[in-house]
N, C-alpha and C positions, 0 to 999 in steps of 0.2 A: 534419228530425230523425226517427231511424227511436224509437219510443217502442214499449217491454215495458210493459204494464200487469200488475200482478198482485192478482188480488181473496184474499179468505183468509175462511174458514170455522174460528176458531179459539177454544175454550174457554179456559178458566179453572181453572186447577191452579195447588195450590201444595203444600209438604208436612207440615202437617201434615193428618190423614186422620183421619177416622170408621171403623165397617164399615158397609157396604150388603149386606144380606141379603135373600132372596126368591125368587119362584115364579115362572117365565115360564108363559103357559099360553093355549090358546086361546080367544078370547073366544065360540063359539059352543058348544062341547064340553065345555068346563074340562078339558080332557087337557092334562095337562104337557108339552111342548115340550123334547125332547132335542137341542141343541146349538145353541141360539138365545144370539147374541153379545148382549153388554152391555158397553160399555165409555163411557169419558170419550173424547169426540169429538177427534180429531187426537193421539194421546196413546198408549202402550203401557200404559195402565190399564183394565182390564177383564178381562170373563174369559165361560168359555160355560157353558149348563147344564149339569145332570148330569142321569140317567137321570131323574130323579124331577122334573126342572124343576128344581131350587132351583141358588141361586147365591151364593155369599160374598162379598167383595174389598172392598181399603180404598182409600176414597172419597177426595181433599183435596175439605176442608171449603169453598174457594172453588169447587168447582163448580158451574158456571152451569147444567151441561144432561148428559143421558147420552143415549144411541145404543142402539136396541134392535130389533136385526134379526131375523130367517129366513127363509131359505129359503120362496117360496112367499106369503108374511104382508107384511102394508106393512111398514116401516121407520115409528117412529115417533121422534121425539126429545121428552124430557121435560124442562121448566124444573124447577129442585134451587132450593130455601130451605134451608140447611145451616147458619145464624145461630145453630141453638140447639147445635149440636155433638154430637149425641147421636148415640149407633150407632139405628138404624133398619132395618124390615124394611119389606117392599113387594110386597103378588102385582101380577104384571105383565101383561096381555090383551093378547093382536095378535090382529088382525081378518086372514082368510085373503083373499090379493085373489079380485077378484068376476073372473065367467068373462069377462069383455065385455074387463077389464082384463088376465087371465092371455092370451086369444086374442094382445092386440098385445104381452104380451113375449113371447111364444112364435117371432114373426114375427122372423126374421134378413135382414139383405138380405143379398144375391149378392154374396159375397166377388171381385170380379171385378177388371177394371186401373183404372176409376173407384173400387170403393170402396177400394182398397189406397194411390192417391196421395191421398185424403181422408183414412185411416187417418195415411202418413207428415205431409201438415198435422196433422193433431191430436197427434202424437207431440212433433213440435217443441215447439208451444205449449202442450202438459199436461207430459210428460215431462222437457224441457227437452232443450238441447246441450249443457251445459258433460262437459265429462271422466268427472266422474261419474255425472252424466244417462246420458249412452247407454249404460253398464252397465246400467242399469233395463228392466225385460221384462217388457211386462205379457201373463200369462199365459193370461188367455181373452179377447184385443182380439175375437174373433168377436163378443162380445156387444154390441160396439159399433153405434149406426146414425147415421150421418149423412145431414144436409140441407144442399143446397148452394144458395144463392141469389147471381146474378152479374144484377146491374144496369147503372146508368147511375151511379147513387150507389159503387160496387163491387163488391166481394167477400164474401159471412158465410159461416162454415163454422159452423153449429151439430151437436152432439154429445149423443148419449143411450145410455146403458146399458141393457139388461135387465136385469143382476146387477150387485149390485158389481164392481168390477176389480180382479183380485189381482195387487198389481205386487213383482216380487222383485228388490232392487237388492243383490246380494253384495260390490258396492264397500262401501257403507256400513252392508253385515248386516241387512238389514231386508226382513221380508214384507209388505207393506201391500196392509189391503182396504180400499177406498175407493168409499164411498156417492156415487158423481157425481151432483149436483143440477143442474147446469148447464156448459155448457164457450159460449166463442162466440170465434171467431177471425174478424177485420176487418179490410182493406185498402180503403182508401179515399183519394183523391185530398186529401179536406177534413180526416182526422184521420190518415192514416197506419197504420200495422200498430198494432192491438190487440189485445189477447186476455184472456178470462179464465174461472178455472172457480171452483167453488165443490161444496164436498161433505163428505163427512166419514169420518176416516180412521181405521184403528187399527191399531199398529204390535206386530209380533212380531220380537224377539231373534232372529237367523239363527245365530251367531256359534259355540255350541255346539253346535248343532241340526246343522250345513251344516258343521261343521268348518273354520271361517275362519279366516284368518291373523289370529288378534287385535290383532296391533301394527300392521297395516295397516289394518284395519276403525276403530283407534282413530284413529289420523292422517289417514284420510279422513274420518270425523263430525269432526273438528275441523277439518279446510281447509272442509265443507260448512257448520261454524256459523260461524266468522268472518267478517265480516261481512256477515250474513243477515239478516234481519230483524230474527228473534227477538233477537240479540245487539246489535243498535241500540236496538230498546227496553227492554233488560235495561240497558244500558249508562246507556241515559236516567232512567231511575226511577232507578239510584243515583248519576246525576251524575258517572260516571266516562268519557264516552265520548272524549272528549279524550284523556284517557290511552291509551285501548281503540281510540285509530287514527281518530275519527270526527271530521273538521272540517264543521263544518253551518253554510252562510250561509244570508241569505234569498234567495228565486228569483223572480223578477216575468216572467211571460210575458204580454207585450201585443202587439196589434195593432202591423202593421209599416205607417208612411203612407204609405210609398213601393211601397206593394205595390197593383198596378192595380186596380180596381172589376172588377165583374162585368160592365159592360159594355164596360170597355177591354180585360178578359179575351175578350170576344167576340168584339170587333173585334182584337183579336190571333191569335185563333183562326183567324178569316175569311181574314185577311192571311197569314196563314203555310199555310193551303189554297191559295190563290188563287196565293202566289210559289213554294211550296215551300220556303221558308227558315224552318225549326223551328226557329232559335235566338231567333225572335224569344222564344218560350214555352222554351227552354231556358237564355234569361239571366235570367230574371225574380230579383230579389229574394227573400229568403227573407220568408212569409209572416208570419211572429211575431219578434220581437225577443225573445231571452234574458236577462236581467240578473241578474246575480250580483253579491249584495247584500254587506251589511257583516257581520260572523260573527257567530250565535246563539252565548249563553250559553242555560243554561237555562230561566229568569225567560221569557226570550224568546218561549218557546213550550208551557211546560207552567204550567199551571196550579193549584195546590195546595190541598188542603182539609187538615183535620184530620186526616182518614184516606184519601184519595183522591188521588191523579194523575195531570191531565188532560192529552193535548194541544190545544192549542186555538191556530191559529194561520192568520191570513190567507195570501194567496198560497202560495204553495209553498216548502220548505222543500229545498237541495240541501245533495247528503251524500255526501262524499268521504272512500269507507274509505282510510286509509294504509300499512295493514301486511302487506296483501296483491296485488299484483300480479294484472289480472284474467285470469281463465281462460281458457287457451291459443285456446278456441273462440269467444271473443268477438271482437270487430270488430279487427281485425287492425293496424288503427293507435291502440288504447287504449291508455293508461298509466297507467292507474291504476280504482277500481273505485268510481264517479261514478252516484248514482242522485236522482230526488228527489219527494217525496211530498205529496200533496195530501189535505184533511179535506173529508168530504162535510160532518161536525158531530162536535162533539170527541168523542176517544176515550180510554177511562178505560184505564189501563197499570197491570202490576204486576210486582213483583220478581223473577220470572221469567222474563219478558219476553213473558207472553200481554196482550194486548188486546183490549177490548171498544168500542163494536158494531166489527166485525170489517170488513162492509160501508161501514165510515162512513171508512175509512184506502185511500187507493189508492196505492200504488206501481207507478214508473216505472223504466225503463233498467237499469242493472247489477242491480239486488235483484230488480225485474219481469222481468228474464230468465230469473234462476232460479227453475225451476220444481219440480213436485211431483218429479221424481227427485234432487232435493241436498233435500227438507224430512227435519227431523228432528222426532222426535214431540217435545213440547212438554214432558217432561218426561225430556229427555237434560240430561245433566250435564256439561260441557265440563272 
């Protein structure tokens, strides 16, 4: 089974809002900082300085953390306590990076015919393929560097940025910068193609700006949120996903007993060098057995407090959207758009369908395919 993993880097918004007001400014100089971002992480909430450093905009009171860049300064992220609901001011310090640190991002490698087939891997599995995906352009990939490691074990592509990545998808109207923390794409004989990234993003309106076809820009964020992530767990917190297209059984992947040992693997290996006859390793058994269980209700797998709810649920949970057909670019004999998710440890959801730790929820196959060119900031309105 070819398996999409997808990791997610995803705040906490909701709407009702505070103001957040304040000073960005350097922390060696105290000189104000003209055009240094601040925004709510993965979200079109935020805004830049003004000549004088200061900044306005309104907060949701469930956020967990903000994002505060420039040019040149580390990127820092700050944990938010917004319990007491009050408007709030804040002077904000970035520390300028150190010369030792500006030398290696200054360091580009040699755009050449190895880093450009590294660059299309990373596209695939950042960008995505689906229809919408390859509208998306990201517009300084130079700043990219890749490391390639090919073993015995497989294949890693890992991924790092000098600058943010400003990616412009005019299918779905959107400018996005995105703080890449980490990217790693995996082909391996023992787990198969994985990949994932992790960073933080912040989305700007193209729609007016760019002059786009509005009614189209509207119909693509709506083919790009149904069933996406985001709309499976919006669906789950209000218990309508049943209705909303979503049938979720339970999913049991175990060990298959019919599948050889390591050492009848070797002695199969041996024998098919020795005859030439590769079917012997080419009829082998499938490695894992799949079992599609009996259907989740919700009781099943979310968990309830007074004011909280959790997922919390053994083995794996498979999720078969209904009301969409999957995307022209996925595997050519699908019929339908089949994913299903695993808890590293429960993850707390809410009515908009962000989730918290973010790390602790991994998704597979149809939802793990789709990548950051179909994401929509987290506080789009279907």
């Amino acid at each position: 089974m070819t398996k999409f993993l997808l990791l997610f880097l995803i705040p906490l918004v909701s709407f009702s809002q505070i103001n957040f007001s304040g000073k960005i400014m350097d922390a060696k100089t105290k000189e104000p900082l003209l055009g240094a971002s601040i925004y709510v992480p993965n979200s079109s909430i935020g805004t830049t300085t003004g000549i004088d450093g200061n900044f306005s905009f309104q907060l949701p009171i469930e956020s967990k953390e903000i994002v505060i860049s420039y040019l040149g300064y580390n990127t820092i992220n700050v944990s938010l306590d917004l319990s007491e609901k009050k408007d709030f001011s804040k002077d904000i310090y970035l520390r300028e990076k150190s010369n030792t640190l500006k030398e290696v991002i200054v360091t580009k490698q040699k755009q050449d015919k190895k880093w450009f087939r590294q660059y299309e891997t990373f596209k695939i599995h950042f960008l995505g393929n689906s229809t919408i995906a390859q509208k998306a352009e990201i517009l300084n990939k130079e700043e990219l560097f890749f490391t390639e490691i090919s073993d015995s074990t497989g294949y890693k592509l890992i991924a790092n940025s000098n600058k943010p990545l400003i990616i412009k998808n005019k299918a779905i109207g959107y400018l996005l910068t995105y703080d890449l923390i980490e990217f790693g794409y995996f082909n391996s004989m023992e787990t198969g193609k994985q990949s994932y990234y992790a960073g933080y993003s912040f989305y700007q309106d193209l729609i007016e700006k760019d002059k786009l076809n509005k009614k189209k820009v509207i119909k693509n964020r709506l083919e790009a949120y149904k069933g996406s992530t985001n709309h499976f767990i919006k669906s789950v917190y209000n218990n309508t996903f049943k209705e909303e297209g979503f049938k979720l059984n339970e999913f049991i992947i175990k060990d298959n007993p019919s599948y050889p040992s390591k050492e009848e693997l070797k002695k199969l290996r041996d024998e098919a060098k020795k005859t030439g006859n590769f079917n012997l390793l080419s009829n082998l058994p499938s490695k894992k057995l799949f079992i599609i269980g009996r259907e989740y209700s919700k009781d099943d797998f979310v968990k309830l407090t007074l004011e909280n709810q959790f997922l919390d649920f053994k083995n794996y949970i498979w999720i078969n959207y209904t009301k969409e057909k999957p995307d022209p670019n996925y595997f050519s004999n699908a019929t339908s758009q089949t994913s299903y998710i695993e808890l590293n440890s429960k993850v707390e959801i809410f009515s908009d369908g962000n989730f918290f730790n973010p790390l602790s929820l991994l998704v597979y196959d149809y939802m793990g395919w789709k990548k950051i060119g179909d994401a929509l900031p987290f506080d789009y309105k279907p």
